[in-house]
GULO-8591 format. One line per 10 residues: number of its first residue (from 1); for each residue x, y, z of C-alpha. Coordinates in Angstrom, 2 decimals, decimal comma, always signed. Layout:
BEGIN
NUM> X/Y/Z ~ ...
This chain:
BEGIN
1> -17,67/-26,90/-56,01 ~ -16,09/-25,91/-53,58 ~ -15,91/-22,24/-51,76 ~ -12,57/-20,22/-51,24 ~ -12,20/-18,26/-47,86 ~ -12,02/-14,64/-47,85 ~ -8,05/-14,37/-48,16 ~ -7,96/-17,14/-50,66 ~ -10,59/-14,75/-52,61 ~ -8,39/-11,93/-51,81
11> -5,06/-13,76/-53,25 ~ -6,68/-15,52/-56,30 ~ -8,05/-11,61/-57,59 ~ -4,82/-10,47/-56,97 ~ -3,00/-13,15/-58,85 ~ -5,68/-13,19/-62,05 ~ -6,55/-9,54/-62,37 ~ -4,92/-9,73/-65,45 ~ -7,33/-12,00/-67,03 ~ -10,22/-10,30/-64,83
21> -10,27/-7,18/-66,49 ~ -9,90/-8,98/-70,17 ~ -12,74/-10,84/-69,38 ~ -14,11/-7,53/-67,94 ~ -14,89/-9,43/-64,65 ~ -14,45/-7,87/-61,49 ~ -11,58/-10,09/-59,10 ~ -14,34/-10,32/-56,39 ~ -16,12/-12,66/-58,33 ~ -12,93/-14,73/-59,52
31> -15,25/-17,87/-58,30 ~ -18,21/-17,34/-60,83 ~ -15,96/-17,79/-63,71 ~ -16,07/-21,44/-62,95 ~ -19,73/-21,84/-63,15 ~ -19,79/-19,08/-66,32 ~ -17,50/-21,09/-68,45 ~ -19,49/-21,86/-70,91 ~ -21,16/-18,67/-71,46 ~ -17,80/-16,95/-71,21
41> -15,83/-19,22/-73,91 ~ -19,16/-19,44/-75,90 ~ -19,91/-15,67/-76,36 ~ -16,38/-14,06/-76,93 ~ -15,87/-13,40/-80,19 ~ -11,64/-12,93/-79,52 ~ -10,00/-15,69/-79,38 ~ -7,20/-13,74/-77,40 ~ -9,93/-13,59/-74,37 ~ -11,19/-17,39/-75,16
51> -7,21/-18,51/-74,67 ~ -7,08/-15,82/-71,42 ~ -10,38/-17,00/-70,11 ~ -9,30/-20,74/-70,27 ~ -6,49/-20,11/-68,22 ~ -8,20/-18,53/-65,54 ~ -10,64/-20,96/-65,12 ~ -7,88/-23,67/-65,56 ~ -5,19/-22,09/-62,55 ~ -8,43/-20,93/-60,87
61> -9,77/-24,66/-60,65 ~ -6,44/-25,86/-59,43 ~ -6,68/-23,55/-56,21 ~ -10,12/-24,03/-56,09 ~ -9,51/-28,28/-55,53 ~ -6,33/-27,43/-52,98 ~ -8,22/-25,25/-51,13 ~ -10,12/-26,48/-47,67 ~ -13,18/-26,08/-47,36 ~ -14,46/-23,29/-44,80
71> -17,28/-25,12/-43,10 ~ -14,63/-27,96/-42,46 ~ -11,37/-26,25/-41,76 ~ -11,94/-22,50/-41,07 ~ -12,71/-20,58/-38,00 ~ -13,71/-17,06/-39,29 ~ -16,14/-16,36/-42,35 ~ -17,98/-13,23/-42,51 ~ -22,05/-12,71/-42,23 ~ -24,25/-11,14/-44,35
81> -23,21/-7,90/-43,23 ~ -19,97/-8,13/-43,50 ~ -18,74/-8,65/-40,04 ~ -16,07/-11,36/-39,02 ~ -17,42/-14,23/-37,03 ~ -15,35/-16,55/-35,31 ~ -16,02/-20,33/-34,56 ~ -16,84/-20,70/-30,46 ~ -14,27/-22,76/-29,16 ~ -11,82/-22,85/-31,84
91> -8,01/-21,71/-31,60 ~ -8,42/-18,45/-33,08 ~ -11,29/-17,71/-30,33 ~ -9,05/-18,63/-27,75 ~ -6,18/-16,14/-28,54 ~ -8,37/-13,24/-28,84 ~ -8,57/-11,20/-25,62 ~ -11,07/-8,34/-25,59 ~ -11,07/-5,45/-23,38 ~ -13,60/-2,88/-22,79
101> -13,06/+0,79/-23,97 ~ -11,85/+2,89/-21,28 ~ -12,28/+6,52/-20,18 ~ -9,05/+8,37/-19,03 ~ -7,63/+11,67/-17,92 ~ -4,84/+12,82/-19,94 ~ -2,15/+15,43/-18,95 ~ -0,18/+17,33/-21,68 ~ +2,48/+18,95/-20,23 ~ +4,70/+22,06/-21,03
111> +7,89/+21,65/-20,72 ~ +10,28/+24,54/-20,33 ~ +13,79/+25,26/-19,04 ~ +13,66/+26,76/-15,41 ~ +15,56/+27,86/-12,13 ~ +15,68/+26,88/-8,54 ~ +16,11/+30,02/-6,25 ~ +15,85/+30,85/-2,56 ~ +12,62/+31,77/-1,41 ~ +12,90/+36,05/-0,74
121> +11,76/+36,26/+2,91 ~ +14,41/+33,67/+3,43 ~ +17,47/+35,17/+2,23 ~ +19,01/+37,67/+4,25 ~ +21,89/+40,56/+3,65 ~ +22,98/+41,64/+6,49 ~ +24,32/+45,12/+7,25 ~ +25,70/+47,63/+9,50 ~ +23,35/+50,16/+11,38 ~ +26,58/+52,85/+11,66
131> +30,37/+53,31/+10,37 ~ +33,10/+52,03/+12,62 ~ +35,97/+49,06/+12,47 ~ +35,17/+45,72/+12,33 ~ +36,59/+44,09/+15,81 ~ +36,13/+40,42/+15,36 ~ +33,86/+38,11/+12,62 ~ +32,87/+35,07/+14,40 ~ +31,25/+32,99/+11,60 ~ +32,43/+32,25/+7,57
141> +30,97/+30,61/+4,73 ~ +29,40/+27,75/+4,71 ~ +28,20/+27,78/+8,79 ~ +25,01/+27,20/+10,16 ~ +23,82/+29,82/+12,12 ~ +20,76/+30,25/+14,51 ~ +18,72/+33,30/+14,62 ~ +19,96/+35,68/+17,20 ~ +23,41/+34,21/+17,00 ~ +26,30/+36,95/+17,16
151> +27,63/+37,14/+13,36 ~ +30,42/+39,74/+13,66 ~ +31,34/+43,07/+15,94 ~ +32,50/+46,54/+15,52 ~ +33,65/+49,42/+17,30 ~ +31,40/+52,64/+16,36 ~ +31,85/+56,03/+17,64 ~ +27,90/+56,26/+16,33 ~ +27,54/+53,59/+19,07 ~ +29,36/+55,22/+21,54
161> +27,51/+58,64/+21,43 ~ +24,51/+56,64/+21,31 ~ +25,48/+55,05/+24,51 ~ +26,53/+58,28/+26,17 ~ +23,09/+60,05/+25,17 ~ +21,22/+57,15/+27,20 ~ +23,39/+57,59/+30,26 ~ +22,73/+61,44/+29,77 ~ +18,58/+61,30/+29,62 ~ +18,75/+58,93/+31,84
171> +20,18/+60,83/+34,54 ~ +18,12/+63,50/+33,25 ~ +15,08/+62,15/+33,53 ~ +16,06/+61,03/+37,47 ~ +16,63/+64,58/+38,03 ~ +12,99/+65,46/+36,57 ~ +11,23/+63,06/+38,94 ~ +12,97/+64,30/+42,01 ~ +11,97/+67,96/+41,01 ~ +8,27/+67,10/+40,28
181> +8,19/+66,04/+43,54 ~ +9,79/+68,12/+45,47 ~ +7,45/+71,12/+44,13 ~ +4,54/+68,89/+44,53 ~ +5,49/+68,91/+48,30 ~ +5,83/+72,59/+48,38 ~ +2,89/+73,47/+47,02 ~ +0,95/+70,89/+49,50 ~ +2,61/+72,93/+52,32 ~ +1,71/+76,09/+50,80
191> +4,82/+77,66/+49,96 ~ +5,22/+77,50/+46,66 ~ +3,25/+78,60/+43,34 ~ +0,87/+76,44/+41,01 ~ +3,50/+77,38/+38,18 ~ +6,25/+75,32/+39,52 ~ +4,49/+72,62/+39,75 ~ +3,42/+72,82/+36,44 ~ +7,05/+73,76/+34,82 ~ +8,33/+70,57/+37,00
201> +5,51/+68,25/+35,56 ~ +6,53/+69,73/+31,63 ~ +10,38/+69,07/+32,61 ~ +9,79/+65,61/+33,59 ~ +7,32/+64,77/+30,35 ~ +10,73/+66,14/+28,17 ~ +12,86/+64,20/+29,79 ~ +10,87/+60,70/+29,88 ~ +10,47/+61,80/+25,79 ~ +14,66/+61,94/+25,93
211> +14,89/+59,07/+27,92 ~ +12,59/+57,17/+25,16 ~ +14,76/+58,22/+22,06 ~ +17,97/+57,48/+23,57 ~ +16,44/+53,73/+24,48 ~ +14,84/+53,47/+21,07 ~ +17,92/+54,48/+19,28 ~ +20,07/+51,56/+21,48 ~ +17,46/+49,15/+20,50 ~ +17,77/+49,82/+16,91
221> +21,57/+49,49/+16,97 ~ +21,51/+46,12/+19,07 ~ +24,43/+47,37/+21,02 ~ +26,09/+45,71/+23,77 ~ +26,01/+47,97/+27,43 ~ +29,72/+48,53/+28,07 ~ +33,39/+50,54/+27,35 ~ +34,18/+51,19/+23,57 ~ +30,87/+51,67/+22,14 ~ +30,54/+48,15/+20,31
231> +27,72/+46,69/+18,17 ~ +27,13/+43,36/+17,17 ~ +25,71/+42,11/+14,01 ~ +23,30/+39,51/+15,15 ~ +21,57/+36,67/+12,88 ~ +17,50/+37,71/+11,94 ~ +17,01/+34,57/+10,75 ~ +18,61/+30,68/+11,00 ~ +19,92/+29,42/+8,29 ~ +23,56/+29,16/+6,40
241> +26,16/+32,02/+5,84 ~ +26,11/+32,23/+2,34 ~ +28,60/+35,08/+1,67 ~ +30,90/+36,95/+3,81 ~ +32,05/+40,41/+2,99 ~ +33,78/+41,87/+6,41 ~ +37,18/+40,57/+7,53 ~ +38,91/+42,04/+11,05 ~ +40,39/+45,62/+11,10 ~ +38,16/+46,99/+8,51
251> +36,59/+49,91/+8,13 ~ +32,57/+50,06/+7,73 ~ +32,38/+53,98/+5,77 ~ +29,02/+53,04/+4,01 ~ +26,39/+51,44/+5,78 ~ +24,94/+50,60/+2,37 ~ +27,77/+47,86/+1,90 ~ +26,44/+44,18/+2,57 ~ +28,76/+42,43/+5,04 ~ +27,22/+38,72/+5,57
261> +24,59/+37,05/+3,13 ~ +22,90/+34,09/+4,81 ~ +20,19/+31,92/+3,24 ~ +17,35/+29,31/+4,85 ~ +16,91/+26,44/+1,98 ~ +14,74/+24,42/+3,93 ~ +11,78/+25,68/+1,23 ~ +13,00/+26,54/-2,21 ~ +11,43/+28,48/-5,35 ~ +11,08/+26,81/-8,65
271> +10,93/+29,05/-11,25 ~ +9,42/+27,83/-14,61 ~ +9,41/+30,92/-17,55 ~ +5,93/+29,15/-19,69 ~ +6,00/+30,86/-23,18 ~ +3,17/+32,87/-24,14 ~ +1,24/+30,60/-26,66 ~ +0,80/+27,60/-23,43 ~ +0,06/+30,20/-20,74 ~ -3,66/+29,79/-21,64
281> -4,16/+26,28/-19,40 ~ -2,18/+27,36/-16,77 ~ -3,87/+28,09/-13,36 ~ -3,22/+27,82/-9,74 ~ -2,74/+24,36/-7,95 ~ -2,10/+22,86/-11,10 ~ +0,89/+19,57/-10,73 ~ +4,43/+20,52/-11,44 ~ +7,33/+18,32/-12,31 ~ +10,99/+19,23/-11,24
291> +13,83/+17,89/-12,56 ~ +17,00/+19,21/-11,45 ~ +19,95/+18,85/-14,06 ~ +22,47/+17,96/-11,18 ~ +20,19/+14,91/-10,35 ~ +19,34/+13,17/-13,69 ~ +17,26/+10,57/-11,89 ~ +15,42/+13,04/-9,54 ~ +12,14/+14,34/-10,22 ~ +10,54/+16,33/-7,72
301> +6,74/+16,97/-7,71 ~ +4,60/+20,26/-6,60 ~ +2,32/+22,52/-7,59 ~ +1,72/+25,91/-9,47 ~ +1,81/+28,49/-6,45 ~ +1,98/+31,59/-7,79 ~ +1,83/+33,44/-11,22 ~ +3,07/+36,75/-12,32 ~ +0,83/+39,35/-13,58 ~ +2,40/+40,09/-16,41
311> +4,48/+38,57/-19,20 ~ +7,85/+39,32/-19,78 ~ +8,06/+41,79/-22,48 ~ +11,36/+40,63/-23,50 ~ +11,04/+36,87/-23,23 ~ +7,11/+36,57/-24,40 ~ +6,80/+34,26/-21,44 ~ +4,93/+34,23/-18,17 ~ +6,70/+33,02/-14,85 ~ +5,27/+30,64/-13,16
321> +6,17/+29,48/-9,44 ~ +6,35/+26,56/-7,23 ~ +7,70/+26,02/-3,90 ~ +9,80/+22,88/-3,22 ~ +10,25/+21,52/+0,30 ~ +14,27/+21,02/+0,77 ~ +14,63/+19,24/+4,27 ~ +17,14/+16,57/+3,39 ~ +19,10/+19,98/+1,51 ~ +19,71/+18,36/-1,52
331> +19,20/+21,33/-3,49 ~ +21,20/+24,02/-3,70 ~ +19,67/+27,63/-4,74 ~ +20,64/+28,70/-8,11 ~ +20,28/+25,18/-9,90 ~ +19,22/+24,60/-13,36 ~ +16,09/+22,46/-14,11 ~ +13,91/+21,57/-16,52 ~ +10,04/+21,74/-15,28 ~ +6,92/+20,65/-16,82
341> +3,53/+22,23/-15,81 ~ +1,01/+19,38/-16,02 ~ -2,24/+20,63/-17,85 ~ -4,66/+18,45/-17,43 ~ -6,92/+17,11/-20,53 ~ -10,99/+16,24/-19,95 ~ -11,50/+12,53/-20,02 ~ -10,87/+10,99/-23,01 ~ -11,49/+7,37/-24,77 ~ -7,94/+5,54/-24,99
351> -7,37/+1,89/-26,26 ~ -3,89/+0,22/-26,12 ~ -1,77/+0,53/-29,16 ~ -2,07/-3,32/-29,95 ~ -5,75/-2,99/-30,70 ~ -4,63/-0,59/-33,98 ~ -4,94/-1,55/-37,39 ~ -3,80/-0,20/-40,71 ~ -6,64/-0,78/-43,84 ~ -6,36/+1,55/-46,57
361> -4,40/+4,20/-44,52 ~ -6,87/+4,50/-42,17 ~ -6,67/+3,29/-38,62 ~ -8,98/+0,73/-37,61 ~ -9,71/-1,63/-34,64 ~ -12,14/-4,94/-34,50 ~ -15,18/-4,22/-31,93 ~ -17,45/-7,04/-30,50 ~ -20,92/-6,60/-31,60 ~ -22,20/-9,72/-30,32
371> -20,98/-12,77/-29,18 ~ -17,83/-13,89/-31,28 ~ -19,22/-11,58/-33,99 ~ -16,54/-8,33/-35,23 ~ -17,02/-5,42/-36,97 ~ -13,83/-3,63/-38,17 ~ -14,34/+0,15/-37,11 ~ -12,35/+3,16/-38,16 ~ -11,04/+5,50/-35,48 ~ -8,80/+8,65/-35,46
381> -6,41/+8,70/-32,55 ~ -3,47/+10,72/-31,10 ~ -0,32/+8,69/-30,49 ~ +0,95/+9,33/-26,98 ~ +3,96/+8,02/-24,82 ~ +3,00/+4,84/-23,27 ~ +0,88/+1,87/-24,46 ~ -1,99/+3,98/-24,48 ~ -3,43/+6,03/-27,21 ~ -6,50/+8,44/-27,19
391> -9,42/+8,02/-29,40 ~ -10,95/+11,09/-30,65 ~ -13,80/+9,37/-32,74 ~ -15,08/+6,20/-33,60 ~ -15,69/+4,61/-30,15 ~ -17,48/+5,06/-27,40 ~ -17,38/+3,62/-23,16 ~ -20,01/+1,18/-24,50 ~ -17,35/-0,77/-27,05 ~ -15,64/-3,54/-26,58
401> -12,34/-3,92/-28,30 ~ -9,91/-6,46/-30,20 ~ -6,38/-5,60/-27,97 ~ -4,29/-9,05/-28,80 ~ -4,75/-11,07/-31,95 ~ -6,69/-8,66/-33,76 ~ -4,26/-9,08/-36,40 ~ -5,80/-12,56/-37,22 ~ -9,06/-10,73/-37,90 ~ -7,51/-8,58/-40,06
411> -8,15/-10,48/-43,52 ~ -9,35/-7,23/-45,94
């Protein structure tokens, strides 16, 4: 007689398990009805289950004579233990390729809707030390400026009286000098008293304090030495002219009002608000990805520089910074991106998709145990993007896998 394979057992107790559970026979053992025949028509009493049990063995003989034999035709059988063994050499053999199990670092990222900004110390408002009338506005928006460049001017009597107090301690203090030393002279020649000298040394220490202000107060203004007391509005920083709020023949009444914005964008801020339940994994240094909505196929990398202290009691969410380099000035402050803060995941087992199996709604792979020997395995995974998957049980580094053609092992 001769023996079916394992999917021909499979099929034949699917086809017959009709007359398998009359005969009360389970469809495993679909083969030993041939060899029980006798005892089977013999003992039953029905003859219902005689008529059933003679079909059986009659269809069952038919597939039993079309079917190959395994030691002649098949490649697989499986061993006492149950684990599929393939023929060296044969097709099957050759169209299995098996990988090792691999150990891999796995970043989950959080992605959440963010801004691009310009970086604080590199924005600039400029305004006007003192009220006056704006004489002449040399740049407008959109310019590139260099720091120390003259931005605008204005005629100030504040600048004026400035001016004019200089020119007054200054003569001042001239006129202290010449007096200390004059009554230093006198009282060499002894005609003079020690109290002049000392009211001519006090004299000159006032006026080199007058002399001071008047400079210091210049200084802070950044005026220009001549006729009309004028000021000009020079750039602190280089960069671009961003906004411009002075025009000529206006009047500056509140030095509070900004007159010129400017902005450096060579180094940008990308702001990323992380909601409160993912703020846990996020630390400092950790990768950043930036993707700007005005450049769908840009994606900009850095890292976590900063974090706020606090969440945002409105928002539940914690900001999160990172600076992005802007030398080519591609971005623009005030853009809209969406930004993912990488958190990375501790090594874990991953196998490629094309090694899974479904059995019974579980998720299985084939694993070499020995030489063309397999042992069908159940794992529990978590589907990622990608050909990869992680395996959270079931393997270990030591395992070697079925990744193509493990569907021709898969005969349960």
């Amino acid at each position: 007689m001769r023996c079916l394979s394992f999917q021909a057992r499979r099929n034949l107790g699917t086809a017959f398990s009709p007359h398998m559970n009359a005969l009360n026979v389970a469809p495993s053992r679909a083969t030993d009805i041939v060899v029980r025949t006798g005892q089977m028509i013999g003992t039953s009493s029905s003859a219902v289950l005689r008529r059933a049990a003679l079909s059986a063995i009659t269809l069952l003989s038919c597939c039993l004579l079309s079917e190959p034999t395994h030691a002649e035709d098949s490649a697989v059988h499986r061993n006492t233990r149950g684990q599929v063994v393939v023929e060296a050499g044969s097709t099957l053999d050759k169209a299995l390729v098996v990988t090792p199990v691999l150990a891999s670092i796995w970043n989950r990222g959080v992605k959440t809707p963010g801004q691009i900004i310009a970086e604080p110390s590199r924005s600039v408002t400029v305004f006007s030390p003192v009220t006056g009338r704006i004489e002449e506005v040399t740049v407008t928006t959109g310019d590139h400026v260099r720091a120390g460049q003259t931005l605008a001017r204005i005629v100030s009597g504040d600048v004026a009286q400035a001016t004019s107090d200089e020119a007054k301690a200054s003569a001042a203090l001239e006129l202290a000098k010449r007096a200390f030393t004059r009554a230093q002279g006198v009282l060499a020649a002894g005609g003079g008293a020690l109290k002049d000298l000392e009211n001519a040394r006090s004299n000159l220490l006032q006026a080199q304090a007058e002399e001071d202000r008047a400079q210091a107060r210049i200084s802070a203004l950044e005026t220009v030495s001549g006729e009309g007391g004028i000021i000009e509005l020079k750039a602190p920083i280089e960069g671009d002219v961003s906004a411009v709020n002075a025009s000529v023949g206006m009047n500056v009444v509140d030095v509070t009002q900004p007159l010129i914005v400017m902005a450096n964008s060579e180094e940008l801020w990308a702001i990323a608000d992380v909601p409160e339940r993912d703020i846990r994994g996020v630390v400092i240094g950790q990768q950043v990805n930036v993707a700007p909505s005005a450049l769908p196929k840009v994606i900009l990398h850095s890292t976590v520089s900063a974090i706020d202290p606090i969440v945002q009691p409105n928002m539940a969410v914690l900001r999160v910074r990172a600076i992005l380099p802007n030398v080519d000035g591609v971005l623009r402050p005030n853009m809209y991106a969406a930004i993912t803060v990488m958190e990375p995941q501790p090594p874990t087992i991953s196998v490629p998709q094309s090694a899974l199996l479904m059995n019974n709604d579980k998720v299985t792979v084939f694993v070499r145990v020995a030489p063309h020997v397999f042992e069908r395995r159940a794992v529990e995974i978590i589907y990622d993007e990608g050909d990869q998957c992680r395996v959270t049980s079931g393997l270990s580094l030591n395992d070697f896998v079925v990744t193509v053609g493990a569907i021709l092992l898969n005969d349960d």
